[in-house]
One Martini backbone bead per residue (centre of mass of N, CA, C, O) as a GRO file, in nm:
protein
  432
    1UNK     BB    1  -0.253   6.123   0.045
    2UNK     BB    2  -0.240   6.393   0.177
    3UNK     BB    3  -0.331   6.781   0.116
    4UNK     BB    4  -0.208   7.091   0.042
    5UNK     BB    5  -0.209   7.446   0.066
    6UNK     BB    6   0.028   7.692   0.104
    7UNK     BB    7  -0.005   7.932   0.244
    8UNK     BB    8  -0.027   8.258   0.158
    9UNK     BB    9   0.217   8.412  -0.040
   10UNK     BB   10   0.433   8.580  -0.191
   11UNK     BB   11   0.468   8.365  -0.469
   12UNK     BB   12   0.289   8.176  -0.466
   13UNK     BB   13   0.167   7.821  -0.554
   14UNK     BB   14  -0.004   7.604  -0.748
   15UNK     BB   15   0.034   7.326  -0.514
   16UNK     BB   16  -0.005   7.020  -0.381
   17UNK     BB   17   0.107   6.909  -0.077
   18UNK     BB   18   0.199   6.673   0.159
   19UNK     BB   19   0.184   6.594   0.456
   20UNK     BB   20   0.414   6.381   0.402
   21UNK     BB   21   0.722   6.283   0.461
   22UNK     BB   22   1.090   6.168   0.380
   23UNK     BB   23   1.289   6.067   0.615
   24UNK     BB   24   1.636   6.111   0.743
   25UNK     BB   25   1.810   5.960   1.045
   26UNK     BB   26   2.109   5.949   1.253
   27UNK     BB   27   2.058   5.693   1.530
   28UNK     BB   28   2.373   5.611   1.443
   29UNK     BB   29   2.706   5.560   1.508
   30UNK     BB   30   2.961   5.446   1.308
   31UNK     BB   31   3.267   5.253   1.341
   32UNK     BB   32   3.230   5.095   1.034
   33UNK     BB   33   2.991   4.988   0.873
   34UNK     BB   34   2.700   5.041   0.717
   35UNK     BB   35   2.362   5.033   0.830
   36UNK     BB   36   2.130   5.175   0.688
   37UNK     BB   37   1.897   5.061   0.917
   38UNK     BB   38   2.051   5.149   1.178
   39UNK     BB   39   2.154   5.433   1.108
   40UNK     BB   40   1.932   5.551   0.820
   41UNK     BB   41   1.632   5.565   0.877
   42UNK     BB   42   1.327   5.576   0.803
   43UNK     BB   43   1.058   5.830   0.802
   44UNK     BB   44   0.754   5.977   0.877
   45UNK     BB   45   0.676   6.326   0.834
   46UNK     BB   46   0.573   6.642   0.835
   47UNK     BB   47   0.516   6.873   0.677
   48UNK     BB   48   0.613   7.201   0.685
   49UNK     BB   49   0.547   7.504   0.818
   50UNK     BB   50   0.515   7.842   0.873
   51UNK     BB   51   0.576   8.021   1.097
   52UNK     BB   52   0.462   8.208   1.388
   53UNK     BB   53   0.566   8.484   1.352
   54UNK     BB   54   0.689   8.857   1.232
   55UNK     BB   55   0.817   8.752   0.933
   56UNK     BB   56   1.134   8.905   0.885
   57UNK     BB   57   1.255   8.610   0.827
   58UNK     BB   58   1.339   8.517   0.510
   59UNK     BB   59   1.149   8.223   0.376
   60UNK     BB   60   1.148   7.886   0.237
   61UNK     BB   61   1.002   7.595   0.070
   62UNK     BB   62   1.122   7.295  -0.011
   63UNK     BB   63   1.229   7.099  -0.237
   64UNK     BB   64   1.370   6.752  -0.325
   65UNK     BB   65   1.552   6.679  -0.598
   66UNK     BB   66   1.875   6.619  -0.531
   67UNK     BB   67   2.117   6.391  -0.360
   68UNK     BB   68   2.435   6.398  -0.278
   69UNK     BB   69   2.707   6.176  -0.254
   70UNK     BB   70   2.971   6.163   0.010
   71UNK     BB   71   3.269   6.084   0.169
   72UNK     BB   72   3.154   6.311   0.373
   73UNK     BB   73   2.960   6.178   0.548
   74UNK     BB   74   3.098   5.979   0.698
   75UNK     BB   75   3.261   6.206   0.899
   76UNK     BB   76   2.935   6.348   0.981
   77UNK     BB   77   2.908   6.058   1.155
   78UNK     BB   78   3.104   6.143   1.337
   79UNK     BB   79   3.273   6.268   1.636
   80UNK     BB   80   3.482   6.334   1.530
   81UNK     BB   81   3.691   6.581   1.438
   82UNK     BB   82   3.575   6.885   1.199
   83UNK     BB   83   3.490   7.130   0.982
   84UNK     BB   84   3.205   7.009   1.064
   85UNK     BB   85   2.983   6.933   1.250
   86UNK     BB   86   2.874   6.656   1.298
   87UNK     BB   87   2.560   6.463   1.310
   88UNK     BB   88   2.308   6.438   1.528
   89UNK     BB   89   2.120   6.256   1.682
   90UNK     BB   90   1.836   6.255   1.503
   91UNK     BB   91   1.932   6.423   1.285
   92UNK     BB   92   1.911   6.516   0.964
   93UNK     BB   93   2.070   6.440   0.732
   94UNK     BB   94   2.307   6.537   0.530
   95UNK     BB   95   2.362   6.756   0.223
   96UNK     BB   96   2.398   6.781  -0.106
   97UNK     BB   97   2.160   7.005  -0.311
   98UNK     BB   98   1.851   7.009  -0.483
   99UNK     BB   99   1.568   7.282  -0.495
  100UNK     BB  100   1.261   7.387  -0.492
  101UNK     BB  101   1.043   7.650  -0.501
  102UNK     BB  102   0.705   7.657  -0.315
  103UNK     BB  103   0.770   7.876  -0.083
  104UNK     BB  104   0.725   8.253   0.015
  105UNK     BB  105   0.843   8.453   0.308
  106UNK     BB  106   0.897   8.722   0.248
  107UNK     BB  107   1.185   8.920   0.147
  108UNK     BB  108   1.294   8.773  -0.181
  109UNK     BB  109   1.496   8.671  -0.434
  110UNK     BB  110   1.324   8.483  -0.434
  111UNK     BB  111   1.105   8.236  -0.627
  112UNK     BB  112   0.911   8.080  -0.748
  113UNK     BB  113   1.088   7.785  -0.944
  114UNK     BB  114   1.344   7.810  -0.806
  115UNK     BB  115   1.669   7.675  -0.832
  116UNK     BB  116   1.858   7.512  -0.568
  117UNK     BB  117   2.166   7.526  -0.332
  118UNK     BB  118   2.299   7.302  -0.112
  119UNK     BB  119   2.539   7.194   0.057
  120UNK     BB  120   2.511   7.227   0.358
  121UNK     BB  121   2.251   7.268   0.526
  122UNK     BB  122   2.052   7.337   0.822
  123UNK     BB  123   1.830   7.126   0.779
  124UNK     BB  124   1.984   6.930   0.641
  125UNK     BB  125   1.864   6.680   0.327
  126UNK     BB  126   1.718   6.407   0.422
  127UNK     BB  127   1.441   6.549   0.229
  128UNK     BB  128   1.158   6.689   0.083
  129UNK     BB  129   1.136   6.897   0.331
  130UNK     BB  130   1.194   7.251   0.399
  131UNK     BB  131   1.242   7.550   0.587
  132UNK     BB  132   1.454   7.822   0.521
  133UNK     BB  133   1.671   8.057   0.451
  134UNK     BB  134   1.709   8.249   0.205
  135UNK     BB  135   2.034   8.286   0.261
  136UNK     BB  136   2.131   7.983   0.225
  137UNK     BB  137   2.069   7.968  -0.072
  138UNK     BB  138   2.175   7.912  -0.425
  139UNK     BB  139   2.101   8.015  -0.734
  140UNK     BB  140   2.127   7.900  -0.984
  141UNK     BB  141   2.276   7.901  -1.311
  142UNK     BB  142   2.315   8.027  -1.598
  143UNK     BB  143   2.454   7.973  -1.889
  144UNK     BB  144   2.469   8.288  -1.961
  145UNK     BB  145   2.596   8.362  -1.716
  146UNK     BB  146   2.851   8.171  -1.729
  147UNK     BB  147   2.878   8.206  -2.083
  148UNK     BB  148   2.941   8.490  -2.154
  149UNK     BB  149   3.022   8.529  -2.524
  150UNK     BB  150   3.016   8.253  -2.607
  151UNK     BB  151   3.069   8.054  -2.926
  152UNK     BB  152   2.874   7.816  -2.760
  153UNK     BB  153   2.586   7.643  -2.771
  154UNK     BB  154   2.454   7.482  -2.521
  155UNK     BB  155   2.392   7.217  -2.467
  156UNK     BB  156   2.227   7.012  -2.279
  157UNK     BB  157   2.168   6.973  -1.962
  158UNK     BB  158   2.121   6.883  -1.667
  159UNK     BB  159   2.083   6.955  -1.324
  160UNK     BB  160   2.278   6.792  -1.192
  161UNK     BB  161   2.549   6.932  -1.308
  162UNK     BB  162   2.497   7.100  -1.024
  163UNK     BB  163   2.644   6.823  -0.865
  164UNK     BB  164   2.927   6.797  -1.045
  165UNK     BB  165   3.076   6.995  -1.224
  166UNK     BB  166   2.915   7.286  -1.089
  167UNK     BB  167   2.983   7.132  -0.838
  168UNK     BB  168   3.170   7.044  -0.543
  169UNK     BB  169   3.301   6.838  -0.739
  170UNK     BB  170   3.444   7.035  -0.908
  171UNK     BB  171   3.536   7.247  -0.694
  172UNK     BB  172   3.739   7.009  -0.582
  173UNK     BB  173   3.893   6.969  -0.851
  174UNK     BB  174   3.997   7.279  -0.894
  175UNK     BB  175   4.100   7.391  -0.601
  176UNK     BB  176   4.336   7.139  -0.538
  177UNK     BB  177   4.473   7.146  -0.812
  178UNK     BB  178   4.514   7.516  -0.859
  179UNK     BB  179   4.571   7.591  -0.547
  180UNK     BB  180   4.735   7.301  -0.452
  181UNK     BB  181   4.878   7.189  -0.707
  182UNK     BB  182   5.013   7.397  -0.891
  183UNK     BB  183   5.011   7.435  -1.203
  184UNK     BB  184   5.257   7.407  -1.487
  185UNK     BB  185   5.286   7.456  -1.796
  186UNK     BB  186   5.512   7.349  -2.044
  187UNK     BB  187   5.641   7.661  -2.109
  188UNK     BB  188   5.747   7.667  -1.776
  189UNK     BB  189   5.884   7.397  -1.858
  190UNK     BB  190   6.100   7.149  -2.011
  191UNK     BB  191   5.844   6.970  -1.886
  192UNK     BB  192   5.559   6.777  -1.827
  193UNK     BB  193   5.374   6.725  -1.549
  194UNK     BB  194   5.350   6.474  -1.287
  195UNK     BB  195   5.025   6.302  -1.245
  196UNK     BB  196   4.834   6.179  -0.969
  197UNK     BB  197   4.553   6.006  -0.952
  198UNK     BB  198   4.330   5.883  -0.692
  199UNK     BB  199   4.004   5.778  -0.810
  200UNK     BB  200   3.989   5.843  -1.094
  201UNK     BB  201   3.701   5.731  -1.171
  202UNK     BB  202   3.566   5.933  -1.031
  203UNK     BB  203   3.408   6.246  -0.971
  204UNK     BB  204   3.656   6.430  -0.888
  205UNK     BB  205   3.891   6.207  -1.027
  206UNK     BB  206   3.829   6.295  -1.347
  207UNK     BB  207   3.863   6.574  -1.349
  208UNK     BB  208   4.176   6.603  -1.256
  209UNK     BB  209   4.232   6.461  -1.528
  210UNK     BB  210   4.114   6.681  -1.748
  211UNK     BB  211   4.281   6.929  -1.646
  212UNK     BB  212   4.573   6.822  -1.639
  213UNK     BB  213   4.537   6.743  -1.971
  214UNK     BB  214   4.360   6.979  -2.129
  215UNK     BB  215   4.493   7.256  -1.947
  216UNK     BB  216   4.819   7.147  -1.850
  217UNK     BB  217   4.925   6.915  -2.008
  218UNK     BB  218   4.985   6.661  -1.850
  219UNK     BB  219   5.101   6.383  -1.686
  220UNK     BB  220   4.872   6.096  -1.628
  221UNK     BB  221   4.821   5.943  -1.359
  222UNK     BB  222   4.574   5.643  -1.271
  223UNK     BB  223   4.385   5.518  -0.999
  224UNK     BB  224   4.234   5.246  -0.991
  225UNK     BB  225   3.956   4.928  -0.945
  226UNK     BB  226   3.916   4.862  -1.259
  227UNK     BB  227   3.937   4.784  -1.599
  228UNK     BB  228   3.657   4.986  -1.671
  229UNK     BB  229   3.792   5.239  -1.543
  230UNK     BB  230   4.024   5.266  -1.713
  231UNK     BB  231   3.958   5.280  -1.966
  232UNK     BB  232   3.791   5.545  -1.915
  233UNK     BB  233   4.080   5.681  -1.903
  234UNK     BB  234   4.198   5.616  -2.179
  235UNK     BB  235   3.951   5.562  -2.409
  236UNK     BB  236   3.725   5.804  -2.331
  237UNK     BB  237   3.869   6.027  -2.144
  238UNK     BB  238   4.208   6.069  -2.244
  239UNK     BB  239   4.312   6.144  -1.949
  240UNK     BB  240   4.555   5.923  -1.958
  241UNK     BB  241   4.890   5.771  -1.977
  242UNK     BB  242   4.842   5.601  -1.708
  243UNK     BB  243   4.745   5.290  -1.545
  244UNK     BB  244   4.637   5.122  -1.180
  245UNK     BB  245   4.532   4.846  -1.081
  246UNK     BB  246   4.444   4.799  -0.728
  247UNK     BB  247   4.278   4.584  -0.744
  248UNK     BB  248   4.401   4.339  -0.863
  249UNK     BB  249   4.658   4.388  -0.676
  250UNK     BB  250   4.496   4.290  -0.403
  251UNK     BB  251   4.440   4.008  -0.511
  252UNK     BB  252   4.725   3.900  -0.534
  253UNK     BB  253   4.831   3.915  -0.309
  254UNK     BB  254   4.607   3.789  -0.084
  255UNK     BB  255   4.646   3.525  -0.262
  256UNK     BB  256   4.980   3.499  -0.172
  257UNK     BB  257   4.934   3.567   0.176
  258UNK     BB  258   4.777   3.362   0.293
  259UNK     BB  259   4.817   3.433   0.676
  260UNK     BB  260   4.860   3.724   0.666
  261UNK     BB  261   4.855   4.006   0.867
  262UNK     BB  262   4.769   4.313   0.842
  263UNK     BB  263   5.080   4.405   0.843
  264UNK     BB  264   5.183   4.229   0.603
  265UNK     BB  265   4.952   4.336   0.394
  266UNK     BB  266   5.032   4.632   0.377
  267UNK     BB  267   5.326   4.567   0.282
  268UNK     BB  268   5.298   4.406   0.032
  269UNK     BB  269   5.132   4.629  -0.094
  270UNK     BB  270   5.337   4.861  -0.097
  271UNK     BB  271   5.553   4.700  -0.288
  272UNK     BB  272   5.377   4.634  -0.526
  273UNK     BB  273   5.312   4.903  -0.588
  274UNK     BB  274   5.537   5.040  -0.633
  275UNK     BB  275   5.599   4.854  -0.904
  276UNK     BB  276   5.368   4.970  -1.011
  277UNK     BB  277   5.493   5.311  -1.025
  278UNK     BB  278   5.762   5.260  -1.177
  279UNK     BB  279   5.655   5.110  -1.440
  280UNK     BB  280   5.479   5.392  -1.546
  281UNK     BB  281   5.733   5.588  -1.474
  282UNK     BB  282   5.884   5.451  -1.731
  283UNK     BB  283   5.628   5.478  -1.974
  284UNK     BB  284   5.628   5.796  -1.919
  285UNK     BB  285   5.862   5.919  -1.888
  286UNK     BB  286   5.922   5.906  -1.588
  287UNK     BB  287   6.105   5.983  -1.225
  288UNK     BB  288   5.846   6.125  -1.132
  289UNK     BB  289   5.630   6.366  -0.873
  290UNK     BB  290   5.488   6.682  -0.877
  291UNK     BB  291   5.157   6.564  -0.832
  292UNK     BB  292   4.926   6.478  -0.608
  293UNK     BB  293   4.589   6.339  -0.569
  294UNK     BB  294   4.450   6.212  -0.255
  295UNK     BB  295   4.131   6.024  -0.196
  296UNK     BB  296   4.283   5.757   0.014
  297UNK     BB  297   4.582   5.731   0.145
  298UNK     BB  298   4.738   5.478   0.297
  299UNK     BB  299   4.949   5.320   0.069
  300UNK     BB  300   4.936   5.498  -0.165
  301UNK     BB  301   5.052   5.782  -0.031
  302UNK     BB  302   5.289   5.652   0.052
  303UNK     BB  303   5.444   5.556  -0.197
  304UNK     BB  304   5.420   5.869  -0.336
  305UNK     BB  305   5.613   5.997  -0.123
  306UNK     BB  306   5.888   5.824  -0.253
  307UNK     BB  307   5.808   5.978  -0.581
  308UNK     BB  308   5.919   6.284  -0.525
  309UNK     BB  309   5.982   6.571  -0.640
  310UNK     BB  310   6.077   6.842  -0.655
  311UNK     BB  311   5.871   7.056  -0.570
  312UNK     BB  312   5.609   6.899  -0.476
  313UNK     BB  313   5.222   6.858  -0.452
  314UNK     BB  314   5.024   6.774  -0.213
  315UNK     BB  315   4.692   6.706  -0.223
  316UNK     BB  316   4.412   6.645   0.018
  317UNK     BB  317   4.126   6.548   0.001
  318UNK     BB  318   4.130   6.232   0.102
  319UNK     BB  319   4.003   5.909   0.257
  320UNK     BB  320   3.853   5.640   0.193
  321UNK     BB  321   4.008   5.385   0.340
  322UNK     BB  322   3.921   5.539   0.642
  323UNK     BB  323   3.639   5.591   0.711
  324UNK     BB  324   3.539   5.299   0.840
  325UNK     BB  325   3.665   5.376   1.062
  326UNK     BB  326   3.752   5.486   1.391
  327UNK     BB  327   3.793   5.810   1.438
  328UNK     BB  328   3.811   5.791   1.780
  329UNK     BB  329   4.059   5.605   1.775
  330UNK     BB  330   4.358   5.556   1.719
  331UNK     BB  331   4.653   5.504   1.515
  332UNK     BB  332   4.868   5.230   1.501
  333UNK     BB  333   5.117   5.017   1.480
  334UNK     BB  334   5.027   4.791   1.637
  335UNK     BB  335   4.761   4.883   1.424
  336UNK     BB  336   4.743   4.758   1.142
  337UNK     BB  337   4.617   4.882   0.832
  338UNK     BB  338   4.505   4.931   0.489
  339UNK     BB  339   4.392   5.220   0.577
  340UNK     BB  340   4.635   5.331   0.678
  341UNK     BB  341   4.856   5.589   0.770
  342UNK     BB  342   5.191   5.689   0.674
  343UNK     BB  343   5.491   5.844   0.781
  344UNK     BB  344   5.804   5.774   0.616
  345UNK     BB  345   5.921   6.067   0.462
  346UNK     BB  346   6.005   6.296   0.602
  347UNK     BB  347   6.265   6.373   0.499
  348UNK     BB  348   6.221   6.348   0.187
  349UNK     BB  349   6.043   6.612   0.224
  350UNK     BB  350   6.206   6.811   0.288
  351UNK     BB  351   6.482   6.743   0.055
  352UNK     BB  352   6.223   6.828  -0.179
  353UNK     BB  353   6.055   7.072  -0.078
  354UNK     BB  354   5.764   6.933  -0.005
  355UNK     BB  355   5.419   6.956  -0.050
  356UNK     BB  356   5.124   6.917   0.215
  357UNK     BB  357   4.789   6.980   0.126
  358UNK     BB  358   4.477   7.051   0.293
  359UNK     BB  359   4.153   7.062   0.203
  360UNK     BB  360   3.853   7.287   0.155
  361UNK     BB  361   3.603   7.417  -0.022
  362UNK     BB  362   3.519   7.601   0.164
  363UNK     BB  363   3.777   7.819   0.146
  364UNK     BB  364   3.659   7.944  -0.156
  365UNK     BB  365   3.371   8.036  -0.188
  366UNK     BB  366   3.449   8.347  -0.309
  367UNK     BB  367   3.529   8.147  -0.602
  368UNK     BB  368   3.306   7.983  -0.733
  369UNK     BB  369   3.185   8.160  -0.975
  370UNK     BB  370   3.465   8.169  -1.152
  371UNK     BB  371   3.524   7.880  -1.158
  372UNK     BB  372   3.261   7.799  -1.306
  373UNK     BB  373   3.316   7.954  -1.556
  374UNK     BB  374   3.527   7.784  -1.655
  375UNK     BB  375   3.412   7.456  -1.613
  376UNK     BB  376   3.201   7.550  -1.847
  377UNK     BB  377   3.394   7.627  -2.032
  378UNK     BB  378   3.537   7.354  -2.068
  379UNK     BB  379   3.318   7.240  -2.143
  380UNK     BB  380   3.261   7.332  -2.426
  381UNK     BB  381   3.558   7.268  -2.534
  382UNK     BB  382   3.593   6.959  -2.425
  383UNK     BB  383   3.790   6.908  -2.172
  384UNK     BB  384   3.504   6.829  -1.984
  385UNK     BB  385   3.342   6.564  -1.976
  386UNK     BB  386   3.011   6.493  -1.943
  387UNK     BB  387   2.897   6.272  -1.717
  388UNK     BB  388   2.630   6.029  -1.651
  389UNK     BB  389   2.497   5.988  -1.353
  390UNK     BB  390   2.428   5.809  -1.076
  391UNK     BB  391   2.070   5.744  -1.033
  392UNK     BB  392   1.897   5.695  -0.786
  393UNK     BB  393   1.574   5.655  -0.635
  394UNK     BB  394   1.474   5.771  -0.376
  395UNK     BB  395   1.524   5.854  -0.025
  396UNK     BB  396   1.549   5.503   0.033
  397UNK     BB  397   1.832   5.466  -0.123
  398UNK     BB  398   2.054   5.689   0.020
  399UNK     BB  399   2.199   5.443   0.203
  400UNK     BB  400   2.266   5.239   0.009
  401UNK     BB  401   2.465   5.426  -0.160
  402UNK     BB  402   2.652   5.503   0.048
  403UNK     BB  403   2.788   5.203   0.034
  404UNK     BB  404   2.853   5.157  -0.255
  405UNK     BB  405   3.080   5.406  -0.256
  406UNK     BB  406   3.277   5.249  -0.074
  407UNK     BB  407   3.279   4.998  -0.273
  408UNK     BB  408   3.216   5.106  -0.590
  409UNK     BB  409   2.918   5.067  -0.686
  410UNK     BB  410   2.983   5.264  -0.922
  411UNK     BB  411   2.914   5.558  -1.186
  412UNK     BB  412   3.042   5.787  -1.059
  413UNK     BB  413   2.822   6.017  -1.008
  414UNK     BB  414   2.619   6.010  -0.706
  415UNK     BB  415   2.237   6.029  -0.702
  416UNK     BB  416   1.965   6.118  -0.566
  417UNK     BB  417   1.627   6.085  -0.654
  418UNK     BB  418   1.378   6.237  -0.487
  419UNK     BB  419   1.202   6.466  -0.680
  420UNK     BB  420   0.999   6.618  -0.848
  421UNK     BB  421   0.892   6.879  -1.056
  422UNK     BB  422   0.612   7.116  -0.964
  423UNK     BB  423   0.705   7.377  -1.098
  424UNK     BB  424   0.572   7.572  -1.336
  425UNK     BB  425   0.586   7.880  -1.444
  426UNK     BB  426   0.298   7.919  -1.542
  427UNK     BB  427   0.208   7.809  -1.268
  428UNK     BB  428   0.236   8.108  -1.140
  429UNK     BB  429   0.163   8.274  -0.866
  430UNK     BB  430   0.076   8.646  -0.771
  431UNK     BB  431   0.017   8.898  -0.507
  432UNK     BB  432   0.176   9.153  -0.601
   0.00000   0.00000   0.00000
């Protein structure tokens, strides 16, 4: 591969960069399951250079150090609308990353060899490089930022943090959980509230039950998709107080339902659901719940809001069990799927005056930096346990990670590694 050393500017650094990189880009919509290699193939092309203009807005050249799986992913893949624009055909795909800064031009706070974030890009996500407005990322915090005064010194723990418990999926287990689940300390109630979270041995889930039982003392129920992730929920982060295999019991029902069509398994699977939520919470000596943390949807969503107490709570995180619809085409009674959502307990939430409610983590983006601040502390108290990252190597397994993710093919948070850090301090130049 050729070489090159990036044009001289104030802050540059002595490392040499490849004049081709890996992108990845959208070249068609998905209507069903991912074809990593129709839908985001590979390409070679060209590292960019700064452009020859006026040069007043600062801009950074970045490196890709890790991207982050999401499924929110696959919905920036339709065009059906949503909170974000789509992303174009021939686009490079979005993602949320960490990037090292490898050189800089014009006035920015920005140095060579800061670690940056990006939620979503602007100039996508899935490349090794690209060259942003310095304005647009976000240098990581150090723990001494996060954790100022605190009495425990930070064990070592990995950059990915920054994409896990201290990027937008703890972010997004904090503010669903504690600004739209409203969770209530046992001192402020009679008992501790009774809280479900789907999903639950998930990146996102997997927080929200560590929150609910370890920081707000709730009785926490779990629905998870396999045997080892239950364990990994009672026995090793000890955040569950009961839990449901729904992945059990979907291949029971299945095996038992001989030819019946989406409607009849749909009905069956709910039926199922249903008294295996009826069991735990008579397990955990409860009568229903104050709070649902939803990231799947359908048959689940729907029957755990025939069990909500008064004034209970719906967080409304994902769906991730009908991602892989057509979202541009409406979903009817006619057409049930297992992933459908129907909503039949409307009277029931009227006169419970429960709440549901949607959100998206940057609805908060100005509460950030105080949240992480929690998190932090949290994480060093103990109360969350930081879990090592499933990391995938090489930005041309990023298609395939997306489809094992929905497949549930993962370990926790599912990250890219892109590239090695090339920058080390002492190697930096500066003609400033």
């Amino acid at each position: 591969t050729n070489l090159h050393t990036p044009r001289a500017e104030p802050n540059s650094v002595a490392v040499m960069l490849p004049t081709h990189q890996k992108v990845v880009r959208l070249a068609h919509r998905p209507t069903t399951d991912i074809d990593p290699s129709y839908h985001l193939p590979l390409t070679y092309e060209s590292v960019p250079t700064f452009p020859d203009d006026d040069g007043k807005t600062p801009l950074v050249l970045l490196h890709r150090l890790y991207l982050s799986i999401d499924p929110a992913m696959r919905g920036w893949m339709s065009s059906a609308r949503s909170y974000l624009p789509p992303v174009a055909i021939n686009a490079v795909m979005r993602g949320a990353t960490l990037s090292e800064v490898v050189a800089v031009r014009g006035a920015s706070r920005l140095k060579v060899g800061d670690v940056v974030s990006e939620f979503a890009g602007e100039a996508g996500g899935w490349q090794e490089y690209v060259i942003v407005s310095a304005r647009s990322v976000r240098k990581i915090e150090t723990w001494s930022e996060l954790v100022d005064n605190h009495q425990q010194t930070p064990r070592e723990l990995p950059l990915t943090i920054h994409l896990s418990v201290l990027g937008t999926t703890g972010l997004t287990a904090y503010f669903g959980f504690i600004h739209v689940g409203c969770p209530r300390l046992p001192s402020e109630t009679k008992r501790p509230e009774v809280v479900l979270v789907n999903a639950a041995a998930g990146a996102v889930g997997s927080i929200v039950c560590q929150i609910a039982k370890n920081v707000y003392g709730c009785k926490v129920i779990g629905v998870a998709g396999s045997d080892a992730k239950c364990r990994l929920l009672i026995d090793d982060l000890k955040c569950c107080d009961a839990v449901i295999n729904y992945r059990e019991m979907e291949n029971e029902v299945e095996r038992g339902a001989g030819t019946a069509d989406p409607a009849e398994l749909f009905a069956l699977k709910s039926t199922e659901f249903q008294k295996r939520l009826r069991r735990v919470l008579k397990q955990i000596d409860a009568k229903g719940l104050d709070i649902v943390f939803d990231n799947v949807g359908g048959y689940q969503l729907n029957e755990c809001l025939s069990r909500l107490n008064y004034f209970a709570r719906v967080a409304i995180c994902g769906a991730i069990s009908g991602y892989n619809n057509d979202l541009t085409k409406q979903q009817t009674d006619n057409n049930v799927s297992p992933t459908g959502l129907y909503m039949k307990h409307g009277m029931a939430i009227i006169s419970l005056r429960a709440k549901i409610q949607g959100f998206i983590v940057l609805d908060y983006i100005k509460e950030w930096s105080n949240a992480k601040k929690d998190l932090a502390r949290w994480v060093l108290e103990g109360k969350i346990r930081y879990q090592k990252e499933d990391i995938r190597d090489g930005l041309e397994n990023a298609p395939s990670a997306l489809v094992d993710l929905f497949h549930g093919n993962n370990n926790g948070k599912l990250i890219v590694k892109v590239g090695e850090q090339q920058v080390k301090r002492k190697e930096i130049v500066s003609r400033l």
